[in-house]
TILUM-98825 format. One record per residue (C-alpha): chain; residue in three letters; residue number from 1; x, z, y. Coordinates in nm, 4 decimals, always signed. Layout:
BEGIN
SITE/ch/aa/i/X/Z/Y
SITE/A/ALA/NUM/X/Z/Y
...
***
This chain:
BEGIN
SITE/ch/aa/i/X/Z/Y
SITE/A/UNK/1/+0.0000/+0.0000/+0.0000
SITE/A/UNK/2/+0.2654/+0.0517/+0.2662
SITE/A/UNK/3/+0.4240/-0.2557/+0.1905
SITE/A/UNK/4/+0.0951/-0.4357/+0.2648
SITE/A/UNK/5/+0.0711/-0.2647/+0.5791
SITE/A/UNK/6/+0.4896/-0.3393/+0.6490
SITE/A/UNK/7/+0.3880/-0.7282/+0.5720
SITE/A/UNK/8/+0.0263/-0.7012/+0.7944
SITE/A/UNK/9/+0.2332/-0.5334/+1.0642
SITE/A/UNK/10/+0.5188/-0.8102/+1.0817
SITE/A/UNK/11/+0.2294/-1.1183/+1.0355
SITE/A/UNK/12/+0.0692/-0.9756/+1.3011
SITE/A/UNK/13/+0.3826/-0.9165/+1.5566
SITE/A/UNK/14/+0.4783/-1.2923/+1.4641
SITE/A/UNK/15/+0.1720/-1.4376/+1.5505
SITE/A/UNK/16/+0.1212/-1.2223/+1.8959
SITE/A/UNK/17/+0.4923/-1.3438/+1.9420
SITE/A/UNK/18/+0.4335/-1.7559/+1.8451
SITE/A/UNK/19/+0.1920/-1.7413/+2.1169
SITE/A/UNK/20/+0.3500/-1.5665/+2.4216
SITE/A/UNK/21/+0.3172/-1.7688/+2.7083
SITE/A/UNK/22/+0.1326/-2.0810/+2.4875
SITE/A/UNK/23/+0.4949/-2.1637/+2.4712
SITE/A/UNK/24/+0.6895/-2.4016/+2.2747
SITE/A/UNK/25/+0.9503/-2.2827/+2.0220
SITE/A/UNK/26/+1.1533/-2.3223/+1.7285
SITE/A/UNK/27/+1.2807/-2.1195/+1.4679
SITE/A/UNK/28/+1.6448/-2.1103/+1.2796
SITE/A/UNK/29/+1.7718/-1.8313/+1.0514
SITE/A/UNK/30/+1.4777/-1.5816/+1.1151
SITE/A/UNK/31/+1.5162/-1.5933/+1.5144
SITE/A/UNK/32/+1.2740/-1.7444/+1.7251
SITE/A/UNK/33/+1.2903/-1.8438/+2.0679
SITE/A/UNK/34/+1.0128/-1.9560/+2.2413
SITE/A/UNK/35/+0.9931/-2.0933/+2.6114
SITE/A/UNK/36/+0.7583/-2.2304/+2.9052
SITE/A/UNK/37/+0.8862/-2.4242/+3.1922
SITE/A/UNK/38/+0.7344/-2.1919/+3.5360
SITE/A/UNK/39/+0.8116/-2.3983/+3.8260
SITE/A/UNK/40/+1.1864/-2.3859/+3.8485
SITE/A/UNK/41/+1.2471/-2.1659/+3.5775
SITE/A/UNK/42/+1.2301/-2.0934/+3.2068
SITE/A/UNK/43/+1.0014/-1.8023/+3.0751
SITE/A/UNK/44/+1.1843/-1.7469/+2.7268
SITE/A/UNK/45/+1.1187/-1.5262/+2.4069
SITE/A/UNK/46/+1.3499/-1.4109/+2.2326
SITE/A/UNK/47/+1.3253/-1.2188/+1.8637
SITE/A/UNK/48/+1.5718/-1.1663/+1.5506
SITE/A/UNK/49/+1.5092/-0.9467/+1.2279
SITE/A/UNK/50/+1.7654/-0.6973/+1.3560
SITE/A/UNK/51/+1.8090/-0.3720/+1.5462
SITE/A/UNK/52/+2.0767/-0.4696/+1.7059
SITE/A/UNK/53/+2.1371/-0.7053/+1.9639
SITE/A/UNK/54/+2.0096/-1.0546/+2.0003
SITE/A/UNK/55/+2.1865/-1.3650/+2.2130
SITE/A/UNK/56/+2.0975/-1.7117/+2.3178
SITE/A/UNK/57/+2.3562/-1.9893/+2.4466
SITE/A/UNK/58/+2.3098/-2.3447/+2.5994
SITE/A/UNK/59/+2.5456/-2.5979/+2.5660
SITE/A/UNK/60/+2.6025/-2.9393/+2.5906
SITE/A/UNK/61/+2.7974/-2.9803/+2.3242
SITE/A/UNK/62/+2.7871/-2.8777/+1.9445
SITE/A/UNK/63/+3.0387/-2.5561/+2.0512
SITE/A/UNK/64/+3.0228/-2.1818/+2.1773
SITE/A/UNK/65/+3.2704/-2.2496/+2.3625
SITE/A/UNK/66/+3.1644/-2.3463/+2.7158
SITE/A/UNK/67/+2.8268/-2.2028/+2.6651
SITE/A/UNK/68/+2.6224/-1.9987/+2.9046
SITE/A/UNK/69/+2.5258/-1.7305/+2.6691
SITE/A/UNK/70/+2.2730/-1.4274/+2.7268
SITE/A/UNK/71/+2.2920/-1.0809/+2.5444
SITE/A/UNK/72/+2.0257/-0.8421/+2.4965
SITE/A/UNK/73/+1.9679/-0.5081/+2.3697
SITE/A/UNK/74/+1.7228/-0.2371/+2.3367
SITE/A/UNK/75/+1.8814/+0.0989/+2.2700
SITE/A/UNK/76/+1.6126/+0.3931/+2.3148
SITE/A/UNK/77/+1.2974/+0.1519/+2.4265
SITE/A/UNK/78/+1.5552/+0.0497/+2.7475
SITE/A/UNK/79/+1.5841/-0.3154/+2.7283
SITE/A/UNK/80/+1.9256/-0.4583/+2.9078
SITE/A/UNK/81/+2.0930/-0.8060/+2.9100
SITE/A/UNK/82/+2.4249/-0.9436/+2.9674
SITE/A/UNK/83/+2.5184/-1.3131/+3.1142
SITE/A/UNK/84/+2.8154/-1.4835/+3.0002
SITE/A/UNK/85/+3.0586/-1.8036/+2.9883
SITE/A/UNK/86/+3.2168/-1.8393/+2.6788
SITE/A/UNK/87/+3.6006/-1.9411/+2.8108
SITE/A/UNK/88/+3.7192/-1.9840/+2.4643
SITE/A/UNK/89/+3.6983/-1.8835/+2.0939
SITE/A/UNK/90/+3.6039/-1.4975/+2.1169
SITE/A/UNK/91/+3.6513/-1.4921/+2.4854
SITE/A/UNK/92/+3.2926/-1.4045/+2.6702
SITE/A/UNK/93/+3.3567/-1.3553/+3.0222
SITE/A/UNK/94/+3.0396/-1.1778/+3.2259
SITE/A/UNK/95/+2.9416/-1.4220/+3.4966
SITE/A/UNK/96/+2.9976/-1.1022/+3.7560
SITE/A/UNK/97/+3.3532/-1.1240/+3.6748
SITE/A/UNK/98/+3.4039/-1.4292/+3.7023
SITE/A/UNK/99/+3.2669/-1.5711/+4.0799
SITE/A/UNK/100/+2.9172/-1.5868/+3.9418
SITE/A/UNK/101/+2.6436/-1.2983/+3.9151
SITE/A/UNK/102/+2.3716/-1.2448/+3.6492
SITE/A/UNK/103/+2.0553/-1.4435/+3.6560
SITE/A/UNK/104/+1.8497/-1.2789/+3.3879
SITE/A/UNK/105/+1.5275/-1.1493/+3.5189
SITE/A/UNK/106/+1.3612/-0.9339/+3.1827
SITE/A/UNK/107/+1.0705/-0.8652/+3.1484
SITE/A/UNK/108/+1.0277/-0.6454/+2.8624
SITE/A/UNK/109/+1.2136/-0.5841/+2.4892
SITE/A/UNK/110/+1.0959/-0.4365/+2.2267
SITE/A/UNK/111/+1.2739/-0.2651/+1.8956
SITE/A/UNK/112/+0.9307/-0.2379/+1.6109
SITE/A/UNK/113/+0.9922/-0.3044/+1.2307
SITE/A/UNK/114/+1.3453/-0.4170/+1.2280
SITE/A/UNK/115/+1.2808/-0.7178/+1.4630
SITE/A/UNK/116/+1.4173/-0.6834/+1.8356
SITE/A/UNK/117/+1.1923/-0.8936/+2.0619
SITE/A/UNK/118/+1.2808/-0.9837/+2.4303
SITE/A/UNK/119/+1.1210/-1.1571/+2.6907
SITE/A/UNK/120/+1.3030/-1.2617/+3.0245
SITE/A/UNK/121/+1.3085/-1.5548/+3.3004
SITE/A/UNK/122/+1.6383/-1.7951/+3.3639
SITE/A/UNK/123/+1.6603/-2.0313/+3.6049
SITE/A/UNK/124/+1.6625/-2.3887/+3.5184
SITE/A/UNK/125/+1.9385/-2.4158/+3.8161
SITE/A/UNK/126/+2.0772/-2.0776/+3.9573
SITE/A/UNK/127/+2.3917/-2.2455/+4.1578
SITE/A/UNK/128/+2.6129/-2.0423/+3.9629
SITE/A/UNK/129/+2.8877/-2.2349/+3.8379
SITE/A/UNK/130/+2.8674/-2.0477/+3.5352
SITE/A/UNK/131/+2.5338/-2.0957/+3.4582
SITE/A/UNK/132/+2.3724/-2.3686/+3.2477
SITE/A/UNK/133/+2.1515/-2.6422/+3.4601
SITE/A/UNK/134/+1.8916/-2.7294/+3.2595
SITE/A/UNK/135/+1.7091/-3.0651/+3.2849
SITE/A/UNK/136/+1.3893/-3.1539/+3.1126
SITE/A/UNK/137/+1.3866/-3.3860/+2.8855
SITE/A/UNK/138/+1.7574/-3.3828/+2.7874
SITE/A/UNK/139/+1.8846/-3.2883/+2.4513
SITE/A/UNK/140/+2.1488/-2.9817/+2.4971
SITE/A/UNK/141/+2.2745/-2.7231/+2.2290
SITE/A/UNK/142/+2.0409/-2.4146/+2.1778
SITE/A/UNK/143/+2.2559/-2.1403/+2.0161
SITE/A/UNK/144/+2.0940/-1.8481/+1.8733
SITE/A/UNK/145/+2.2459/-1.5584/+1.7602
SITE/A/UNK/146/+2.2077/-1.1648/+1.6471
SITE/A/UNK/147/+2.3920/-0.8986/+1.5611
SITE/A/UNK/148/+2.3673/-0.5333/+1.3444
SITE/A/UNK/149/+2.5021/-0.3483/+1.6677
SITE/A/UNK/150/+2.4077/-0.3142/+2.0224
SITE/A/UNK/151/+2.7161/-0.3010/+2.1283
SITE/A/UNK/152/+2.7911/-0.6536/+2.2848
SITE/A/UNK/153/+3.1407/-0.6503/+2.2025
SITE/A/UNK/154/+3.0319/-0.6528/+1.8028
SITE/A/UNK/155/+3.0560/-1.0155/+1.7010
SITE/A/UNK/156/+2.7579/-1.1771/+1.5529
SITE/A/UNK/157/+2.6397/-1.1101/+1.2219
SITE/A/UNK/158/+2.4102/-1.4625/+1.2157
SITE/A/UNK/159/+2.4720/-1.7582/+1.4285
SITE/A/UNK/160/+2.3175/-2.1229/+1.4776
SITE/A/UNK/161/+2.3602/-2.4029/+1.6964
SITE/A/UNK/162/+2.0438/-2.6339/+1.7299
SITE/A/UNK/163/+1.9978/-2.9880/+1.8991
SITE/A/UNK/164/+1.6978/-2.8717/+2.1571
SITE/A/UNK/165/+1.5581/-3.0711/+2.4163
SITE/A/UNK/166/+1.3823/-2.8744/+2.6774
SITE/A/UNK/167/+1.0033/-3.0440/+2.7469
SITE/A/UNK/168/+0.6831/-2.9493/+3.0443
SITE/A/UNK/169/+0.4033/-3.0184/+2.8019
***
Protein backbone atom coordinates (compact mmCIF):
# COMPACT_ATOMS: atom_id res chain seq x y z
CA UNK A 1 0.00 0.00 0.00
CA UNK A 2 2.65 2.66 0.52
CA UNK A 3 4.24 1.90 -2.56
CA UNK A 4 0.95 2.65 -4.36
CA UNK A 5 0.71 5.79 -2.65
CA UNK A 6 4.90 6.49 -3.39
CA UNK A 7 3.88 5.72 -7.28
CA UNK A 8 0.26 7.94 -7.01
CA UNK A 9 2.33 10.64 -5.33
CA UNK A 10 5.19 10.82 -8.10
CA UNK A 11 2.29 10.36 -11.18
CA UNK A 12 0.69 13.01 -9.76
CA UNK A 13 3.83 15.57 -9.16
CA UNK A 14 4.78 14.64 -12.92
CA UNK A 15 1.72 15.51 -14.38
CA UNK A 16 1.21 18.96 -12.22
CA UNK A 17 4.92 19.42 -13.44
CA UNK A 18 4.34 18.45 -17.56
CA UNK A 19 1.92 21.17 -17.41
CA UNK A 20 3.50 24.22 -15.66
CA UNK A 21 3.17 27.08 -17.69
CA UNK A 22 1.33 24.87 -20.81
CA UNK A 23 4.95 24.71 -21.64
CA UNK A 24 6.90 22.75 -24.02
CA UNK A 25 9.50 20.22 -22.83
CA UNK A 26 11.53 17.28 -23.22
CA UNK A 27 12.81 14.68 -21.19
CA UNK A 28 16.45 12.80 -21.10
CA UNK A 29 17.72 10.51 -18.31
CA UNK A 30 14.78 11.15 -15.82
CA UNK A 31 15.16 15.14 -15.93
CA UNK A 32 12.74 17.25 -17.44
CA UNK A 33 12.90 20.68 -18.44
CA UNK A 34 10.13 22.41 -19.56
CA UNK A 35 9.93 26.11 -20.93
CA UNK A 36 7.58 29.05 -22.30
CA UNK A 37 8.86 31.92 -24.24
CA UNK A 38 7.34 35.36 -21.92
CA UNK A 39 8.12 38.26 -23.98
CA UNK A 40 11.86 38.49 -23.86
CA UNK A 41 12.47 35.78 -21.66
CA UNK A 42 12.30 32.07 -20.93
CA UNK A 43 10.01 30.75 -18.02
CA UNK A 44 11.84 27.27 -17.47
CA UNK A 45 11.19 24.07 -15.26
CA UNK A 46 13.50 22.33 -14.11
CA UNK A 47 13.25 18.64 -12.19
CA UNK A 48 15.72 15.51 -11.66
CA UNK A 49 15.09 12.28 -9.47
CA UNK A 50 17.65 13.56 -6.97
CA UNK A 51 18.09 15.46 -3.72
CA UNK A 52 20.77 17.06 -4.70
CA UNK A 53 21.37 19.64 -7.05
CA UNK A 54 20.10 20.00 -10.55
CA UNK A 55 21.87 22.13 -13.65
CA UNK A 56 20.97 23.18 -17.12
CA UNK A 57 23.56 24.47 -19.89
CA UNK A 58 23.10 25.99 -23.45
CA UNK A 59 25.46 25.66 -25.98
CA UNK A 60 26.03 25.91 -29.39
CA UNK A 61 27.97 23.24 -29.80
CA UNK A 62 27.87 19.45 -28.78
CA UNK A 63 30.39 20.51 -25.56
CA UNK A 64 30.23 21.77 -21.82
CA UNK A 65 32.70 23.63 -22.50
CA UNK A 66 31.64 27.16 -23.46
CA UNK A 67 28.27 26.65 -22.03
CA UNK A 68 26.22 29.05 -19.99
CA UNK A 69 25.26 26.69 -17.31
CA UNK A 70 22.73 27.27 -14.27
CA UNK A 71 22.92 25.44 -10.81
CA UNK A 72 20.26 24.96 -8.42
CA UNK A 73 19.68 23.70 -5.08
CA UNK A 74 17.23 23.37 -2.37
CA UNK A 75 18.81 22.70 0.99
CA UNK A 76 16.13 23.15 3.93
CA UNK A 77 12.97 24.27 1.52
CA UNK A 78 15.55 27.47 0.50
CA UNK A 79 15.84 27.28 -3.15
CA UNK A 80 19.26 29.08 -4.58
CA UNK A 81 20.93 29.10 -8.06
CA UNK A 82 24.25 29.67 -9.44
CA UNK A 83 25.18 31.14 -13.13
CA UNK A 84 28.15 30.00 -14.83
CA UNK A 85 30.59 29.88 -18.04
CA UNK A 86 32.17 26.79 -18.39
CA UNK A 87 36.01 28.11 -19.41
CA UNK A 88 37.19 24.64 -19.84
CA UNK A 89 36.98 20.94 -18.84
CA UNK A 90 36.04 21.17 -14.98
CA UNK A 91 36.51 24.85 -14.92
CA UNK A 92 32.93 26.70 -14.04
CA UNK A 93 33.57 30.22 -13.55
CA UNK A 94 30.40 32.26 -11.78
CA UNK A 95 29.42 34.97 -14.22
CA UNK A 96 29.98 37.56 -11.02
CA UNK A 97 33.53 36.75 -11.24
CA UNK A 98 34.04 37.02 -14.29
CA UNK A 99 32.67 40.80 -15.71
CA UNK A 100 29.17 39.42 -15.87
CA UNK A 101 26.44 39.15 -12.98
CA UNK A 102 23.72 36.49 -12.45
CA UNK A 103 20.55 36.56 -14.44
CA UNK A 104 18.50 33.88 -12.79
CA UNK A 105 15.27 35.19 -11.49
CA UNK A 106 13.61 31.83 -9.34
CA UNK A 107 10.71 31.48 -8.65
CA UNK A 108 10.28 28.62 -6.45
CA UNK A 109 12.14 24.89 -5.84
CA UNK A 110 10.96 22.27 -4.37
CA UNK A 111 12.74 18.96 -2.65
CA UNK A 112 9.31 16.11 -2.38
CA UNK A 113 9.92 12.31 -3.04
CA UNK A 114 13.45 12.28 -4.17
CA UNK A 115 12.81 14.63 -7.18
CA UNK A 116 14.17 18.36 -6.83
CA UNK A 117 11.92 20.62 -8.94
CA UNK A 118 12.81 24.30 -9.84
CA UNK A 119 11.21 26.91 -11.57
CA UNK A 120 13.03 30.24 -12.62
CA UNK A 121 13.08 33.00 -15.55
CA UNK A 122 16.38 33.64 -17.95
CA UNK A 123 16.60 36.05 -20.31
CA UNK A 124 16.63 35.18 -23.89
CA UNK A 125 19.38 38.16 -24.16
CA UNK A 126 20.77 39.57 -20.78
CA UNK A 127 23.92 41.58 -22.45
CA UNK A 128 26.13 39.63 -20.42
CA UNK A 129 28.88 38.38 -22.35
CA UNK A 130 28.67 35.35 -20.48
CA UNK A 131 25.34 34.58 -20.96
CA UNK A 132 23.72 32.48 -23.69
CA UNK A 133 21.52 34.60 -26.42
CA UNK A 134 18.92 32.60 -27.29
CA UNK A 135 17.09 32.85 -30.65
CA UNK A 136 13.89 31.13 -31.54
CA UNK A 137 13.87 28.86 -33.86
CA UNK A 138 17.57 27.87 -33.83
CA UNK A 139 18.85 24.51 -32.88
CA UNK A 140 21.49 24.97 -29.82
CA UNK A 141 22.74 22.29 -27.23
CA UNK A 142 20.41 21.78 -24.15
CA UNK A 143 22.56 20.16 -21.40
CA UNK A 144 20.94 18.73 -18.48
CA UNK A 145 22.46 17.60 -15.58
CA UNK A 146 22.08 16.47 -11.65
CA UNK A 147 23.92 15.61 -8.99
CA UNK A 148 23.67 13.44 -5.33
CA UNK A 149 25.02 16.68 -3.48
CA UNK A 150 24.08 20.22 -3.14
CA UNK A 151 27.16 21.28 -3.01
CA UNK A 152 27.91 22.85 -6.54
CA UNK A 153 31.41 22.03 -6.50
CA UNK A 154 30.32 18.03 -6.53
CA UNK A 155 30.56 17.01 -10.16
CA UNK A 156 27.58 15.53 -11.77
CA UNK A 157 26.40 12.22 -11.10
CA UNK A 158 24.10 12.16 -14.63
CA UNK A 159 24.72 14.28 -17.58
CA UNK A 160 23.17 14.78 -21.23
CA UNK A 161 23.60 16.96 -24.03
CA UNK A 162 20.44 17.30 -26.34
CA UNK A 163 19.98 18.99 -29.88
CA UNK A 164 16.98 21.57 -28.72
CA UNK A 165 15.58 24.16 -30.71
CA UNK A 166 13.82 26.77 -28.74
CA UNK A 167 10.03 27.47 -30.44
CA UNK A 168 6.83 30.44 -29.49
CA UNK A 169 4.03 28.02 -30.18
Amino acid sequence: MKLLNGLLVLVLNLCSFAGSYGQQTTKAAGMTFGYEVVDNTLKCSLQAPTNGWVGVGFNTKNSIVGSDLLLFNVVNGKVSSTDLFVKGAGNPIKDSANGGKNTITLLEGTEKNSFTHVTFTIPMNSGDPNDFVHLLGKEVWLILAYSVDDDFAHHSRVRKHIPFIINDD
